[in-house]
N, C-alpha and C positions, 0 to 999 in steps of 0.2 A: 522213667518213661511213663507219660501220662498215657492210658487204653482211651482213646474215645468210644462210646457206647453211643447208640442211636438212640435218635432225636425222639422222645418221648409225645404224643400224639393225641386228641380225643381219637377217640373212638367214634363210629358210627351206630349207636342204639337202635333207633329208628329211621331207617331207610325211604319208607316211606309214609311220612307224615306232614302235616301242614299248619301253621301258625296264624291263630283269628285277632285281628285286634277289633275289640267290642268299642261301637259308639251308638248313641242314640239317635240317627240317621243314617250309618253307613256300620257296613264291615269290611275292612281290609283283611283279605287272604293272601297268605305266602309261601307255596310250593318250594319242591327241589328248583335251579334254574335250570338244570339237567332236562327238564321231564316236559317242558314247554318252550317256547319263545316269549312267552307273554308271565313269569313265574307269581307276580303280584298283579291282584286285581281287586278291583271293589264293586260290592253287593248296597244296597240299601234294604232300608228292612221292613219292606214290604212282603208278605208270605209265599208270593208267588218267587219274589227273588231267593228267599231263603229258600226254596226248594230249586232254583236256577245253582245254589254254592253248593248245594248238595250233590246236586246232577255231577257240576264240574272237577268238584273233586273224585268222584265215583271215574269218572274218565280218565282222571290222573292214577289213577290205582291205590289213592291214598288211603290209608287203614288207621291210623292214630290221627287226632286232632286237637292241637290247645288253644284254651284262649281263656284272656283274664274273668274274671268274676270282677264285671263295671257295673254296679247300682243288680238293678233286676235285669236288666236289657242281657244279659247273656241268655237267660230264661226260654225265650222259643225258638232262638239256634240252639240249642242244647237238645232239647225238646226232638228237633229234627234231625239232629245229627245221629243222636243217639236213637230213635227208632229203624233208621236207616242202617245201624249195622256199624256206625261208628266207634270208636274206642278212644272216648271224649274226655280229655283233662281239664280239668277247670281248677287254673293256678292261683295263687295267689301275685296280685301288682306286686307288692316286694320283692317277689322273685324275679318279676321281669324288667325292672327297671336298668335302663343303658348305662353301661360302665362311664361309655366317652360323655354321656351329659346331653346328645343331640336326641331330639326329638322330633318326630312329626310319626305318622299313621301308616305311613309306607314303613321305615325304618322299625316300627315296633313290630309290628306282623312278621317280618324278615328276623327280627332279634328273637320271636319267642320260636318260630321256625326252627331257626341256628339250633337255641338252648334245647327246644323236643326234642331234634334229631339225634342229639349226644347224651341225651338221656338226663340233663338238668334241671328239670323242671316236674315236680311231684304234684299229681290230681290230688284236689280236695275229696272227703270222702261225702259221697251220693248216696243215699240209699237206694233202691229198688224202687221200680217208678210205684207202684199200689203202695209201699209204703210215703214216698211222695206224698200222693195225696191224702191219706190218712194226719199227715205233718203238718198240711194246709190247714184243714180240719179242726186241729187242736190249736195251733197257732193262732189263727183265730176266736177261737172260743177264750184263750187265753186272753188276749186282745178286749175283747169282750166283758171280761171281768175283770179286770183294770182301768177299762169306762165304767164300770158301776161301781168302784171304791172311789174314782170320783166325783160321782155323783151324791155317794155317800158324805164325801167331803164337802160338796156343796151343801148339802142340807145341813151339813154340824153348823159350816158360817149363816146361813140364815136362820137357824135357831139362834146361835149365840149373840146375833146382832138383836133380834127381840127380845134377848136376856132370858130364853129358855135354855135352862140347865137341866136338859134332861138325860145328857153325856153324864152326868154324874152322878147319876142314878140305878143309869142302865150300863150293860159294859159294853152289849153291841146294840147299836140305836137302828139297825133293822131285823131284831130278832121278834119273838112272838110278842112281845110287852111296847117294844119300842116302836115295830112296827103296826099296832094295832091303835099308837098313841096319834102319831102321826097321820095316818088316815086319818081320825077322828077330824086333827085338824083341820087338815084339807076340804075335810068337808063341810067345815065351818061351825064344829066343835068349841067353844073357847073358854069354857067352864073347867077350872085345874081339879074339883071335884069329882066331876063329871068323867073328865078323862085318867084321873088318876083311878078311875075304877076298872080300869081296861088292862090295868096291870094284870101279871099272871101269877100264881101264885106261889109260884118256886123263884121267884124277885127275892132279893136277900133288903132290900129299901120295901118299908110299910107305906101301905097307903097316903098317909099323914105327910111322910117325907117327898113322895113322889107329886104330889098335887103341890108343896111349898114348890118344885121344882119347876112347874107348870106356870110360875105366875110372869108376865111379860107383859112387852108394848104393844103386841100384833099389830105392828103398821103392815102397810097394805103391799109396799112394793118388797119385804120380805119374804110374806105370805106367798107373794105371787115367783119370787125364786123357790123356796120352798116347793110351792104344787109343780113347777116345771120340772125340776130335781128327780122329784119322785114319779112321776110320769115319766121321766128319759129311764129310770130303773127299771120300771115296771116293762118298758119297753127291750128293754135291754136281757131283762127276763125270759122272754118271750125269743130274742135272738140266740139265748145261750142255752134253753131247751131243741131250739132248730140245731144248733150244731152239736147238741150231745145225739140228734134223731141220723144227723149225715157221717159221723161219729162209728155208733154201731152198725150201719150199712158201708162205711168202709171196712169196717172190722170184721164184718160176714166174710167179703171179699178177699181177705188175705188168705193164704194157705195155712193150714191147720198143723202143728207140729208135733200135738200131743191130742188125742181123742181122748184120755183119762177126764175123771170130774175133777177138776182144781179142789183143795182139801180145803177145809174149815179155815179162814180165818183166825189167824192168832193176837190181831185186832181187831176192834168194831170199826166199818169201812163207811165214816160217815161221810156224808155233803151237803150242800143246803140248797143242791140245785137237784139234787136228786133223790128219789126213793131206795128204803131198803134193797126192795125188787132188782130196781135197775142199776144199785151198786153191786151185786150180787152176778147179774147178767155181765154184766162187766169186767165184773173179776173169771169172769169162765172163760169172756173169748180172749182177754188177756192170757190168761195161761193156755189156751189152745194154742197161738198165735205166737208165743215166745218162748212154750216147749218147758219152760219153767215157772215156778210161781215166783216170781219176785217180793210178791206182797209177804212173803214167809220172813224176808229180812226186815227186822226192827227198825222201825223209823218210816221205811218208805210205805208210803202212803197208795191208795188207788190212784190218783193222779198223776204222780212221781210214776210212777209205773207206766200212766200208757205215754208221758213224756219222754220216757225211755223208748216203750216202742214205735214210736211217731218220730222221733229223732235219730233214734240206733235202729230198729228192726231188729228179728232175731238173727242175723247173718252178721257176724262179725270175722269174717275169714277174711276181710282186707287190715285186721291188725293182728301180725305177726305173731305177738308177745299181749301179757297186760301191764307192761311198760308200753307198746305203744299208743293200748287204749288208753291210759290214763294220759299219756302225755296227749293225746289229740283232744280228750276232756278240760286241757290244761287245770291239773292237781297236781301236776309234778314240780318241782322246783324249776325255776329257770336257769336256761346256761348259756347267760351272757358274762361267758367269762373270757379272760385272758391274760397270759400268763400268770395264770392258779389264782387271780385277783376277778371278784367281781368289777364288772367296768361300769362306769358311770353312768347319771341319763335315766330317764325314765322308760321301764320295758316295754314293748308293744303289749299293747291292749287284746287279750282275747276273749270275745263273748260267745261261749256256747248255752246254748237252752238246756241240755243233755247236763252240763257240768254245774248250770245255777240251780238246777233242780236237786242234785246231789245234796250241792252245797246248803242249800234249805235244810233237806232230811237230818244232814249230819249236824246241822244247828237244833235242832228238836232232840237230838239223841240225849243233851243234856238232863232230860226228863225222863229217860228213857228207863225199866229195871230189867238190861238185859246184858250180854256178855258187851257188846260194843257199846250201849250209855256207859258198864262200868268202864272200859277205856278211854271214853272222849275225857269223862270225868278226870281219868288219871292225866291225860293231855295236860285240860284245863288248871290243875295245880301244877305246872312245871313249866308253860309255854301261854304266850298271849290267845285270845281265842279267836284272831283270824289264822294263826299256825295252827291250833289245836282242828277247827273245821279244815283245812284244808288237809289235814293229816286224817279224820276220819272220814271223809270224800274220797281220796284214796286207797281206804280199807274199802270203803263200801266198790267201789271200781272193780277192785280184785273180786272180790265176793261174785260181782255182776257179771266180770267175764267169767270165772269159773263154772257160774249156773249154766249160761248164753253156750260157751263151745267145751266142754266137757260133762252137760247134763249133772252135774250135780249139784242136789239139791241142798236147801239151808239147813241146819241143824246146830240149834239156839244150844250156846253151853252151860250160859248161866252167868252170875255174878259169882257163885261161890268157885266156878274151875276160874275166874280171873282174880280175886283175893288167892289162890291158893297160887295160881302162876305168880304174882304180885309176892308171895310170901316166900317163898321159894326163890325169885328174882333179890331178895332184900337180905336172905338167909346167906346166897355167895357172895352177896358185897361187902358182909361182915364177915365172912371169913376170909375175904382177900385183906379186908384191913387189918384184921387178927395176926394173920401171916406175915405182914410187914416186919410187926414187933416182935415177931417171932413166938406167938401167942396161939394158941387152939382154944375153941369155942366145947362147951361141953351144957350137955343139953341140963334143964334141970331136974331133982331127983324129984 
């Protein structure tokens, strides 16, 4: 005799919530139908209407709200909902895409409705709105300085189109030598004598070599990309000192986690946009602001660091575990599997700033003479070296939640406790091979 057991069910998670489908002219909302007559409606996005969907849901009793992450346009709905007292998820499209394949803007509002209410659909992680705009801030400046390496690159082609070889002289062609050459130019310098005496003199290339380097066509419509080049930099200059000034006044602004002095540097915290001073400055309201020093972990740099707190904040109480910081970093292996077999296809693409920035650090670690350079190192002889950086991203991860929600700080072991762990790791794997043949290892006299 077959038992019949009863008919297995969602559940109701969210009772009362509502579903936004994001466009860049309208917003379709989608209630319980229970709770109105009218359960779908549309807003456009003008600000006075976005505070009309805000009114209207407040009337509904609604308390959670999702809605996709479409370009930026989800940006000042969010902005409103979430001052308002909302409890605002902001999904990913893949998760809300229609089983049956029908589409239109009523039906998706209604579909993410359905999936909030039973609790299938997971918020992206937000930070804090002050750290928000500290995000902006850096984002930007970032932004900023990747217009001036290509600027940089313009000037390499209009040097090398008048067969000035001064890239191979110098290693960076806007440093003190390269940049002092270049001006000259500009300013209508054209003697390789002349300007090769603007060298500086910890230049590893002699005077002799650097003026052979100097000799070209100087036509005129080069010249003239040349000076725009370097005026868009100098310009650009000037933008990237404004956002390290809006920078530290966002950073005032954060709540302070630690009143202690941040401790000595255990590298020199350089930059070429900034002063000893003001890296220095930097490095205090960082560690006030994230409770920990980060900079104490090898590799990561002052920058790395406030990419971290511009992107993470020191609140990390929305990941569990640091399995699920690292998997939201994406450094974890992927698991597009099935049946014990990875599946086909190329994986989704995920770009976090938080995790290229890692990714950086742990590329540099190869240089590195500290307990983790000696491990990447040991990666690097046994595994290709996008495995090997994606495996010390991971360590460094762990490290970062440990500081961030148990306060503890870094404490460097050395190379010499990793050859000993290393030795010791290599000691039992001959004595398991020993043991096969039925063999014991005996040390020597």
């Amino acid at each position: 005799m077959v038992r019949k057991t009863k008919k297995q069910r969602l559940t109701i998670v969210h009772p009362c919530c509502a579903g936004i489908d994001i466009g860049s002219r309208e917003r379709w909302v989608a209630v319980d139908p229970e709770r109105c007559d009218q359960p779908v409606r549309c807003f456009t996005t003008f600000t006075e209407e976005l505070y009309r969907l805000a009114d209207w849901l407040k009337s509904m009793e609604v308390e959670v709200v999702a809605m996709e992450s479409t370009g930026v346009y989800w940006i000042p709905l969010y902005e409103v909902l979430d001052a308002r007292g909302f409890d605002v998820h902001l999904v990913n499209s893949r998760a809300t895409r229609q089983v049956s394949g029908r589409k239109s803007d009523v039906l998706d509002c209604q579909w993410i409705w359905q999936l909030m209410s039973h609790g299938l659909l997971k918020g992206a992680f937000r930070p804090a709105d002050a750290v928000c705009t500290l995000r902006s801030f850096v984002r930007q400046r970032a932004g900023k300085v990747q217009e001036q390496s290509r600027c940089i690159a313009h000037m390499q082609k209009a040097l090398t189109q008048m067969n000035i070889q001064l890239d191979n002289v110098v290693s960076n062609l806007m440093g003190k030598s390269g940049a002092a050459i270049l001006r000259a130019i500009v300013t209508g310098e054209r003697d390789p004598q002349q300007l090769a005496k603007l060298r500086d003199r910890r230049l590893r290339a002699d005077e002799a070599t650097v003026a052979r380097s100097l000799h070209g066509n100087w036509r005129e419509e080069h010249l003239f990309a040349l000076t725009q080049a370097l005026s868009h930099y100098d310009f650009l200059n000037e933008q990237i000192r404004a956002c390290d000034q809006q920078i530290s006044q966002a950073l005032a602004t954060l709540p302070k986690l630690s009143e202690a002095e941040a401790p000595k540097p255990v590298k020199p915290l350089r930059n070429p946009h900034r002063t000893a001073a003001q890296q220095n400055d930097l490095h205090q309201a960082l560690h006030a602001i994230m409770g920990a020093d980060l900079c104490a972990i090898p590799t990561l740099g002052i920058d790395t660091v406030l990419v971290l707190a511009a992107e993470i904040g020191p609140d990390l109480s929305r990941f569990p575990t640091e399995g699920h910081f690292c998997s939201w970093l994406a450094v974890t292996p992927p698991t597009h599997i099935s049946g014990g077999k990875p599946l086909p296809g190329r994986k989704p693409k995920v770009f976090n700033r938080a995790g290229q920035a890692l990714r950086q650090a742990a590329a540099n670690a190869r240089r590195s003479d500290s307990y983790i350079g000696a491990c990447h190192r040991s990666r690097l002889a046994r595994m290709d070296s996008a495995k090997a950086i994606k495996a010390t991203t991971h360590q460094l991860s762990r490290l970062i939640y440990a500081m961030l929600t148990k306060g503890q700080p870094y404490v460097e072991k050395g190379i010499e406790a990793y050859e000993a762990l290393s030795k010791d790791r290599q000691l039992r794997a001959l004595q398991r091979k020993a043991s096969k043949f039925g063999l014991t290892l005996a040390e020597a006299a």
